[in-house]
C-alpha positions in Angstrom: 9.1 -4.9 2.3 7.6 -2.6 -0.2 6.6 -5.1 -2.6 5.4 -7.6 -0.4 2.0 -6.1 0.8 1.0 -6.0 -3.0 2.3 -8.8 -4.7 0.6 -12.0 -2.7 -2.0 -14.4 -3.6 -5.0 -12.5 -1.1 -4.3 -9.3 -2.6 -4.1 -10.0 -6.5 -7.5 -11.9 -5.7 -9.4 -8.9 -4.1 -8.1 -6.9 -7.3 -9.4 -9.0 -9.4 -12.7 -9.0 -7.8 -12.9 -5.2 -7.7 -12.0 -4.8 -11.1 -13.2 -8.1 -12.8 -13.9 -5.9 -15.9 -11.1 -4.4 -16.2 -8.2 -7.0 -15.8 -5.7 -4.5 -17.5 -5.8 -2.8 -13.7 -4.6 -6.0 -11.9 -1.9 -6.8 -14.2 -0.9 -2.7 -13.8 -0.5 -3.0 -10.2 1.4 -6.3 -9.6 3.9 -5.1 -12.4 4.1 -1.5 -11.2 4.7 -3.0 -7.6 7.3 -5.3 -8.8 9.1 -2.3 -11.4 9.1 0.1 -8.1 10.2 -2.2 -5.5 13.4 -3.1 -7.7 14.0 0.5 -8.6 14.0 1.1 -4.9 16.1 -1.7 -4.0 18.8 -1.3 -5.9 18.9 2.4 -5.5 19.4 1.6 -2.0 21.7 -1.0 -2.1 23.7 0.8 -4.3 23.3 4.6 -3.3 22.7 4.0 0.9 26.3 3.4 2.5 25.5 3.8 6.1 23.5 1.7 8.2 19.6 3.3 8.0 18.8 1.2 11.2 18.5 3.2 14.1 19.7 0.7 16.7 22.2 -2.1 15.7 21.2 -5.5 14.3 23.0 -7.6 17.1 20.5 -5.8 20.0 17.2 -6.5 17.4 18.5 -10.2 17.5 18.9 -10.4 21.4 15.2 -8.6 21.3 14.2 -11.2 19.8 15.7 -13.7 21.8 14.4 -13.0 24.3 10.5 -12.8 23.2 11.2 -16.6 22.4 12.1 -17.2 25.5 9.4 -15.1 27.0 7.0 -17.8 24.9 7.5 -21.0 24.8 6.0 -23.4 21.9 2.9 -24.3 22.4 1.0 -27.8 22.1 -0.7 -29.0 18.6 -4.5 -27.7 19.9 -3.3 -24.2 21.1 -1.5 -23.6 17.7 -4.6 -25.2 16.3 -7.1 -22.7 18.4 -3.9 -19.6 17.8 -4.4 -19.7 14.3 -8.2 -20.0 14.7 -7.8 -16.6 16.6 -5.1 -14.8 14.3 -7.6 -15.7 11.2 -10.3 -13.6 13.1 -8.4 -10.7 14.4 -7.4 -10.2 10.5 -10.8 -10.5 9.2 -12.1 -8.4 11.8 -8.8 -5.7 10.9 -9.7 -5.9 7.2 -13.3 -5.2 7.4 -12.7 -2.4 9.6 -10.4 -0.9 6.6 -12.7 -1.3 4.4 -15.6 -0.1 6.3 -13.7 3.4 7.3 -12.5 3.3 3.5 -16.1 3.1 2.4 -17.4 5.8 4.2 -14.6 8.4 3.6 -15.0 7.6 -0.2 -19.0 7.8 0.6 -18.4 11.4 2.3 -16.2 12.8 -1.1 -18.9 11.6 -3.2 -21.5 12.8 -1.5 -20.3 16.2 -0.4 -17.5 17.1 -2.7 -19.1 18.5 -5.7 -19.1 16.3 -8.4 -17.4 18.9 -11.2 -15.0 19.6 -8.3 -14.0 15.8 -7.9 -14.4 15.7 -12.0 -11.7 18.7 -12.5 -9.2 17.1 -10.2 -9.5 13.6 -11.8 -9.5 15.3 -15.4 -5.8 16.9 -14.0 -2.8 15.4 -15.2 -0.6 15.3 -12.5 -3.1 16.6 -9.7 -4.9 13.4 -9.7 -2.2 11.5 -9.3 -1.1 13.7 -6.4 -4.7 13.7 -5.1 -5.0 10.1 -4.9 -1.7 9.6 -3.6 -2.5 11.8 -0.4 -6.0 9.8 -0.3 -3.7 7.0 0.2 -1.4 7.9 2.2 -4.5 9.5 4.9 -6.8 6.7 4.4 -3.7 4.1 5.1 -6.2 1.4 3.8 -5.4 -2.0 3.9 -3.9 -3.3 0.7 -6.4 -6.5 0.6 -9.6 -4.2 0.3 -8.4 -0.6 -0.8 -9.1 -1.9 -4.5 -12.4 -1.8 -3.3 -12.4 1.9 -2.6 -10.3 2.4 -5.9 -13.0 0.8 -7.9 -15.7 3.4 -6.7 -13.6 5.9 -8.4 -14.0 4.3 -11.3 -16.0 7.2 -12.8 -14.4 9.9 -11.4 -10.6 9.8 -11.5 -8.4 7.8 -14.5 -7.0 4.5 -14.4 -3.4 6.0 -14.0 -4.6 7.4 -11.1 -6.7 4.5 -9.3 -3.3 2.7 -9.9 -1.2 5.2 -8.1 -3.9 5.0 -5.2 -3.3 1.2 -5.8 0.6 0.9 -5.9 1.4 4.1 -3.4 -0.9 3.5 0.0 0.4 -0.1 0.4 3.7 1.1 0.1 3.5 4.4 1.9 0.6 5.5 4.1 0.2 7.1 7.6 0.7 3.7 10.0 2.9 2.7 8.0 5.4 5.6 8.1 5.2 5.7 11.8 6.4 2.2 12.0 9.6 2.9 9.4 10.2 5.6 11.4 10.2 3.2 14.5 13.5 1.2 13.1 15.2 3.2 10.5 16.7 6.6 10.6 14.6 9.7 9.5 16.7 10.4 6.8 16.4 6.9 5.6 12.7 6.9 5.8 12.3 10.5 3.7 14.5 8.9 0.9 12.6 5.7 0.6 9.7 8.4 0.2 10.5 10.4 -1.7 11.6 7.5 -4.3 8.6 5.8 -3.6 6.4 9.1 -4.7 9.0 9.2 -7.7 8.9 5.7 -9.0 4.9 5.4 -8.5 4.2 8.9 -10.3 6.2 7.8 -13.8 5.4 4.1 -13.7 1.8 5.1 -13.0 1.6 7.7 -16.4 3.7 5.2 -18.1 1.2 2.5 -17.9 -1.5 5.0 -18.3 -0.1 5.7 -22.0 0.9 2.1 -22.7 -1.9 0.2 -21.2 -4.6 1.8 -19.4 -6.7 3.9 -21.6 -8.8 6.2 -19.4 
């Protein structure tokens, strides 16, 4: 669930595109998603005793049931013209991501002073903190938020473009509202806080290792 919105053919290629001179960024992201996601996962299956789902899984299976029932299967063409439609709808979602993403990015580097922008990015640990609130307020799309992360090229560090990279498709506004939806509160602020954990040392890690500004 973490992992998945990173780690997928559509999203690896939009990376690449955004950062097709700087390849080192690509690889960063798929394996900090990957290291994360694992951290996460076995924290949880090993630390989380109780059931984080707020309602049980037997009434999500009649749920669902019943939606199927609701909708029968439809005839070769319809699938043929459904999938026409679903292709649309998630072009039409993406660009309007990226379009909102572009002109928040376009307001901070426009407005925000730039020695204001260049002292955060210069910070240690208040980029990273920045960026990850970016993220998280922005709740970008992860197939064109490398997009916006590439315009910050100049301004904030490559540790810190990959915590905006690794952190918003994992945790962001929408998405928080819809964990909050099925799992328990307490769940939710665990898988958080990890989340902001994991992303923060893997991010400086790589920064060290691989990344070099």
């Amino acid at each position: 669930m973490l992992v998945g919105p990173i780690v997928n053919p559509v999203v690896y290629a939009a990376t690449y595109t955004a950062f097709r001179t700087r390849p080192e960024m690509l690889y960063s992201r798929m394996g900090l998603a990957l290291f994360v996601g694992c951290c996460i996962g076995l924290f949880v299956y090993y630390g989380v005793k109780k059931n984080p789902l707020k309602h049980r899984a037997d009434n999500q299976q009649l749920l669902s049931c019943d939606a199927r029932h609701q909708h029968p299967h439809k005839s070769g063409s319809n699938k043929f013209y459904s999938t026409l439609e679903h292709a649309c709808g998630e072009f039409f979602d993406m660009g309007k991501y990226l379009i909102f993403g572009a002109v928040v990015t376009a307001v901070l580097q426009a407005f925000v002073p730039r020695s204001d922008l260049l002292a955060i990015g210069e910070s240690a640990g208040g980029s990273h903190l920045f960026m990850m609130g970016l993220a998280f307020v922005l709740s970008i799309c992860s197939t064109s938020d490398a997009f916006v992360a590439s315009s910050f090229v100049n301004t904030f560090s490559a540790g810190s473009l990959l915590t905006f990279l690794v952190f918003g498709p994992m945790l962001d506004f929408k998405g928080s509202l819809m964990l909050l939806s099925v799992f328990r509160a307490r769940f939710v602020l665990l898988v958080a806080l990890l989340i902001v954990l994991t992303v923060f040392v893997g991010a400086n890690f790589a920064q060290r290792m691989y990344l070099w500004s």
